[in-house]
C-alpha positions as CSV (number, residue, x, y, z in Angstrom):
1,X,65.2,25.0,97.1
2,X,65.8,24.7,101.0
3,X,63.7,22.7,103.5
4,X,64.4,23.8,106.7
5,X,60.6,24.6,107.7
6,X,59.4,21.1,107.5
7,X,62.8,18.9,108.3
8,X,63.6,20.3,111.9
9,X,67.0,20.1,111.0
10,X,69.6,21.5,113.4
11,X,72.2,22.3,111.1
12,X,71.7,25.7,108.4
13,X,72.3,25.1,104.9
14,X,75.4,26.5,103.0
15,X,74.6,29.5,100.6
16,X,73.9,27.4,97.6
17,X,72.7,24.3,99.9
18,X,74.4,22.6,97.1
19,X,77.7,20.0,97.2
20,X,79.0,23.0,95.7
21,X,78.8,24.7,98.9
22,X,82.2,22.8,99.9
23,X,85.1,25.2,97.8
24,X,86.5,23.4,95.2
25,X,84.1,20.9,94.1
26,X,82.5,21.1,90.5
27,X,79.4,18.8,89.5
28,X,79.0,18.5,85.3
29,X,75.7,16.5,83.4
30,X,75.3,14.8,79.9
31,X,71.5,14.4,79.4
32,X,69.8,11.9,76.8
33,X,66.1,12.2,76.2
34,X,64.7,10.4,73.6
35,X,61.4,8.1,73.2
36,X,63.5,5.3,74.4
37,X,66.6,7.2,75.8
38,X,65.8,8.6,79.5
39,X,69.7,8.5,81.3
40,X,72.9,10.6,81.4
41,X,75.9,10.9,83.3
42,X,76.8,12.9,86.5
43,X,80.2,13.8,87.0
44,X,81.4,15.0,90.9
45,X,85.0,16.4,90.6
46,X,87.2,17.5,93.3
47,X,90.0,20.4,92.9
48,X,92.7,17.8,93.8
49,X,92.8,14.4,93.3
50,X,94.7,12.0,95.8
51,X,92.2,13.3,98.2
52,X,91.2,11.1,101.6
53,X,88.2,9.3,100.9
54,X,85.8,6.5,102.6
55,X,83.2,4.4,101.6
56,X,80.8,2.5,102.6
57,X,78.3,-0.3,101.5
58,X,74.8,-0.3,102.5
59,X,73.6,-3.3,100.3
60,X,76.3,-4.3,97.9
61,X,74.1,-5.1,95.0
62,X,75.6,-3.0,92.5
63,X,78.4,-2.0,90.3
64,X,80.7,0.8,91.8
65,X,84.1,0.3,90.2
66,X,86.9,1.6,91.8
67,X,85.4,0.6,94.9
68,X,87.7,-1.9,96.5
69,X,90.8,0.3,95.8
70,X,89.3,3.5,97.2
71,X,88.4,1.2,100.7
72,X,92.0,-0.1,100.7
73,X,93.4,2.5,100.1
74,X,91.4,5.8,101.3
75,X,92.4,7.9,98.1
76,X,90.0,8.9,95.4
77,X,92.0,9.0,92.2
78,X,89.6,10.0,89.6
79,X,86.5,12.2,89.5
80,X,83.3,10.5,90.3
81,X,81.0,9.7,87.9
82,X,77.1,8.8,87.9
83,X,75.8,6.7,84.9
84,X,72.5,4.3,84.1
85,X,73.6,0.4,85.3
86,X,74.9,-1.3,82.1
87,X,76.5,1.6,81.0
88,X,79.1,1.7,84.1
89,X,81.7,0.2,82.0
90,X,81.6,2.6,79.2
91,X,81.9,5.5,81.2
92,X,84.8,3.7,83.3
93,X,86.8,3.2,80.1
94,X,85.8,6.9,78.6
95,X,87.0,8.5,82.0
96,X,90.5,6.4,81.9
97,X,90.7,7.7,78.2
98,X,90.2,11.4,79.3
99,X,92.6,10.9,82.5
100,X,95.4,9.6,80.2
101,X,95.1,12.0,77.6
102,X,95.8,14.5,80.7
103,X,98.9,12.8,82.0
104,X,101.5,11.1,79.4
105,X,103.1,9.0,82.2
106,X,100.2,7.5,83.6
107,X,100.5,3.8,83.7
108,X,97.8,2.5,86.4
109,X,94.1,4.5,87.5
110,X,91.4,3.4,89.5
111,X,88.1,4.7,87.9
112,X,85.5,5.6,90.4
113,X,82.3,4.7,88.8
114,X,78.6,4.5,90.1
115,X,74.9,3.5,88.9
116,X,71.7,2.9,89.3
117,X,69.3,1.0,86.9
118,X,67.1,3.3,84.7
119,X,65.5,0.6,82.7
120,X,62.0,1.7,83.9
121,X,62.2,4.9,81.5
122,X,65.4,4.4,79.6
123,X,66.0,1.2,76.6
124,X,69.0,0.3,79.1
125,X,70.3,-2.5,76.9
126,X,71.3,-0.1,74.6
127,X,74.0,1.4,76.5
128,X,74.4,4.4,74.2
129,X,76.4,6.4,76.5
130,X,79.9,7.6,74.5
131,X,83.2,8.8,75.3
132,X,81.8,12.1,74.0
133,X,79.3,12.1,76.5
134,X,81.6,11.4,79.3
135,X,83.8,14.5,78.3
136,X,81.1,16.8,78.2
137,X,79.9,15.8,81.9
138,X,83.6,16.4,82.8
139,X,84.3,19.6,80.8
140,X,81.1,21.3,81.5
141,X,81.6,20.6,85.4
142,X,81.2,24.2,87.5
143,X,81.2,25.3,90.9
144,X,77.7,27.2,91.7
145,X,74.1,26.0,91.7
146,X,73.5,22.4,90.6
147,X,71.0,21.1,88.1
148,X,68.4,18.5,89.9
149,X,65.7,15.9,89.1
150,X,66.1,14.7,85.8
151,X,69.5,15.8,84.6
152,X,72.5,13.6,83.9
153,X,72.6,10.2,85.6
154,X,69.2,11.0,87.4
155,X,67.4,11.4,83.9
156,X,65.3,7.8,83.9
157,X,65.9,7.5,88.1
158,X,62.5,6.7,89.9
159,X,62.5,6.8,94.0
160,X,59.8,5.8,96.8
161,X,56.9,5.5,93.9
162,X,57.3,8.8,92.1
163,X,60.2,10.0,89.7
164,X,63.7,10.6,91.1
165,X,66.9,11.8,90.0
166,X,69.6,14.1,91.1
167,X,69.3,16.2,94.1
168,X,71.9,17.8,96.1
169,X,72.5,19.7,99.4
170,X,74.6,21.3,102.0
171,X,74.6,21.9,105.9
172,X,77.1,23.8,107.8
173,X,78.2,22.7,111.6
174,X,80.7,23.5,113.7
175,X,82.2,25.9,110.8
176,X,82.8,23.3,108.1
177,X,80.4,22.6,105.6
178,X,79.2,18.7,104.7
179,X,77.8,18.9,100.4
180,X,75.4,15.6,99.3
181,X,74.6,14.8,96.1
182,X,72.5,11.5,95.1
183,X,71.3,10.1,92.5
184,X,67.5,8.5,93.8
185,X,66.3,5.3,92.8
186,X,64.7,3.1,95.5
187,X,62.0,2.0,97.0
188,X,59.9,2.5,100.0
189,X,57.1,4.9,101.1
190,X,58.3,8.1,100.6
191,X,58.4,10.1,104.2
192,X,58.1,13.6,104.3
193,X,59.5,15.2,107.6
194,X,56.3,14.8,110.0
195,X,54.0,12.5,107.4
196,X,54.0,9.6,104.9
197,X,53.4,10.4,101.0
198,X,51.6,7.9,99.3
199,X,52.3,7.1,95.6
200,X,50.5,7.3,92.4
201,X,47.6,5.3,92.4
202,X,48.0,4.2,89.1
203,X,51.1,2.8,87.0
204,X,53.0,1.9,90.0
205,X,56.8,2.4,89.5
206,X,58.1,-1.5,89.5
207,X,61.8,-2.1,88.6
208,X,64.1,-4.8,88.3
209,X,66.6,-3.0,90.6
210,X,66.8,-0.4,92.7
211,X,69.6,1.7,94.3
212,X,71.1,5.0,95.5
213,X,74.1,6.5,95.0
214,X,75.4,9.2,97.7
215,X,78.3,11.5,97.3
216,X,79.5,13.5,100.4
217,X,82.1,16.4,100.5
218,X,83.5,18.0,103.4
219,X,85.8,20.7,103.8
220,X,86.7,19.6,107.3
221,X,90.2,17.4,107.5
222,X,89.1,14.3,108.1
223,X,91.5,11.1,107.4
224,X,89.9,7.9,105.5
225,X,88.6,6.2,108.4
226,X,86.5,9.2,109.9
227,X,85.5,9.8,106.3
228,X,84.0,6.0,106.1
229,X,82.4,6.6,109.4
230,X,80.7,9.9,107.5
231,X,79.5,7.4,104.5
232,X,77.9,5.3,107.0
233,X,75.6,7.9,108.3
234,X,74.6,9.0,104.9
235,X,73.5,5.6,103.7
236,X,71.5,5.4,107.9
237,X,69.8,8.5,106.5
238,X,67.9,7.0,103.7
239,X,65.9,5.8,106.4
240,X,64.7,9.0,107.2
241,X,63.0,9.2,103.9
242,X,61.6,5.6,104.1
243,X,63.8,3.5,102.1
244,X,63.0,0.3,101.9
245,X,66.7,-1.4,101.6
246,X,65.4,-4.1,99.4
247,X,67.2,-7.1,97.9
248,X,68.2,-5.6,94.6
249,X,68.9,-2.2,96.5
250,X,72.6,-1.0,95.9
251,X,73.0,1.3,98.3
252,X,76.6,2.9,98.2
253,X,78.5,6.1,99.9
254,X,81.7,7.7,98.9
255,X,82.7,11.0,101.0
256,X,86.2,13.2,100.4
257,X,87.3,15.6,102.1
258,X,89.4,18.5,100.3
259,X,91.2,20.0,103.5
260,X,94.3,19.3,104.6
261,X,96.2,19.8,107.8
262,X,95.4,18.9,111.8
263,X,92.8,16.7,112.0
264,X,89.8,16.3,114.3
265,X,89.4,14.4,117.1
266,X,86.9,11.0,116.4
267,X,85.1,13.0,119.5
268,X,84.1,16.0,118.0
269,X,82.7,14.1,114.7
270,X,79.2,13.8,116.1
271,X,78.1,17.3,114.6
272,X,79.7,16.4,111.1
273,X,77.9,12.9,111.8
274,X,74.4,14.9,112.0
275,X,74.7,17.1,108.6
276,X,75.8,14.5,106.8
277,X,72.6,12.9,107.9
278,X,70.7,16.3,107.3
279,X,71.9,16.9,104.1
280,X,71.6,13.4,102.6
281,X,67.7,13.8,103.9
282,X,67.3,17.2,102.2
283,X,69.3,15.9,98.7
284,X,66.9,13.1,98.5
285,X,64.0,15.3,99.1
286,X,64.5,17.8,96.1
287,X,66.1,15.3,93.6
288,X,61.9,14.3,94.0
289,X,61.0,18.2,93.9
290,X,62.9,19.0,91.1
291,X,61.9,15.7,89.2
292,X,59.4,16.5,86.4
293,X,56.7,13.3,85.0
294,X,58.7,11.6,82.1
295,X,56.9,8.8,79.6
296,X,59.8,6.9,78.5
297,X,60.6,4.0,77.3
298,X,58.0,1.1,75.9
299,X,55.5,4.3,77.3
300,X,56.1,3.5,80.8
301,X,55.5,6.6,83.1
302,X,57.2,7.9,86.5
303,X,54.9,10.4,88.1
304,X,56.6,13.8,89.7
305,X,55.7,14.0,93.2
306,X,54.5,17.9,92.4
307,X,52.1,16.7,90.1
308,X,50.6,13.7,92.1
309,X,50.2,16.0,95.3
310,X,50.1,19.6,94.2
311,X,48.8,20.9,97.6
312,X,52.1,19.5,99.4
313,X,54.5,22.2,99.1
314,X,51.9,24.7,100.5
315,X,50.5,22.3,103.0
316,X,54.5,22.0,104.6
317,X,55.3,25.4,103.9
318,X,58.0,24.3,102.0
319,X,60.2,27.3,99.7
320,X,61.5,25.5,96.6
321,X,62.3,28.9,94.5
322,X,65.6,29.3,93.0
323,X,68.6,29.6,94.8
């Protein structure tokens, strides 16, 4: 699924234009689809863990654990996992449980933890997501192509009036590669490189909250303040979509790095800078391309951008085939 012809974008995707793209990174789902069950959990794990690390806040209306740690300190401890709002806490404690289980001498961790609300499709007060399901995201986490749309924590997502979810992709500049993966749920008026995509006309998507979750790995060596300034452009690149950064919008961005060695000079970032931006974009773009139309829960409906404007991908030329 690549977008080049329609994006302009200066930078080439990596082979998978995955986050997988960046060597030792492994992406893992639990899926729950029921007639009231639409979420899942997403789990982003790095070969080595201790790795630099950066964050930053867009709009600070959500509930990233781990988060205050990881800016104090620059280190991301723990995998990264995705989850539905008011199941955050679950999958925090399930992911301590697995990390100790690992290490018998572990006596403090900081779980790095994200969400978005996917009460629109999902029965969120029911928080049913388990330890079990937490260790299946984790164990089941490859390298290779990466599952979008509605999969894992992007099952009951909905973005920019059409159904969401997880996307992912990669750019390549100056010889190092930058991976994205999101999870989509926003609003705004969905932009489309050159044009505006209106939504469904019917059963608008309305939400009590609304946010995104960005993860960005590089494979160049960056320390933790050059990878916060990399965060930063890949929440500014929402915009390119048409984001609307609303009140209840938690807009978050967590970037790693898993080189080591001399670093780069803050000067020559500006490249790095633009494919974060570029691949943010492009992950945003096919989390909504790969996104199927889901009646969920209390028969609500989120309507797959595919199926509202079938004509789209042939009008922008656009080649969403399998990697």
């Amino acid at each position: 699924m690549r977008l080049p012809e329609v994006l302009h974008h200066q930078h080439a995707p990596g082979r998978l234009d995955a986050i997988t793209d960046v060597a030792g990174i492994r992406v893992g789902h639990t899926t729950l689809r029921s007639s009231s069950l639409q979420t899942g959990v997403t789990a982003v794990i790095p070969s080595v863990l201790g790795t630099p690390a950066g964050l930053f806040v867009g709009n600070g209306h959500g509930k990233l654990t781990g988060a205050t740690q990881v800016r104090e300190l620059g280190t991301l401890e723990t995998p990264i996992l995705l989850t539905g709002t008011l199941s955050t806490f679950r999958v925090a404690d399930a992911l301590v449980g697995w990390l100790i289980e690992r290490e018998p001498s572990l006596r403090s961790i900081n779980p790095v933890v994200g969400e978005c609300n996917d009460g629109w499709l999902s029965d969120i007060r029911a928080r049913p997501i388990s330890a079990e399901h937490v260790t299946h995201a984790l164990q089941s986490a490859t390298g290779g192509p990466v599952a979008q749309g509605n999969v894992g924590a992007g099952t009951g997502m909905c973005a920019l009036g059409f159904k969401g979810g997880i996307g992912t992709a990669s750019r390549v500049a100056d010889g190092a590669t930058v991976g994205v993966l999101v999870q989509s749920n926003f609003d705004g008026l969905l932009r489309f490189g050159p044009r505006y995509v209106d939504p469904p006309a019917s059963e608008p998507v309305t939400r009590a909250a609304n946010s995104c979750m960005i993860v960005v790995a590089t494979d160049a060596a960056l320390d933790a303040r050059q990878l916060g300034r990399v965060a930063r452009r890949a929440v500014f690149a929402l915009s390119r979509v048409g984001a609307g950064f609303t009140h209840g919008s938690g807009d978050y961005a967590i970037s790693l790095t898993t080189a080591s060695g001399p670093g780069i000079a803050d000067a020559d970032l500006s490249p790095l800078f633009g494919a974060t931006m570029e691949a943010t974009e492009a992950a945003v773009l096919k989390s909504l391309l790969a996104a199927q139309t889901v009646t969920g829960f209390e028969g609500r409906t989120a309507h797959a951008l595919r199926d509202v404007h079938p004509g789209l991908l042939d009008e922008l030329s656009i080649d969403v085939s399998p990697v």
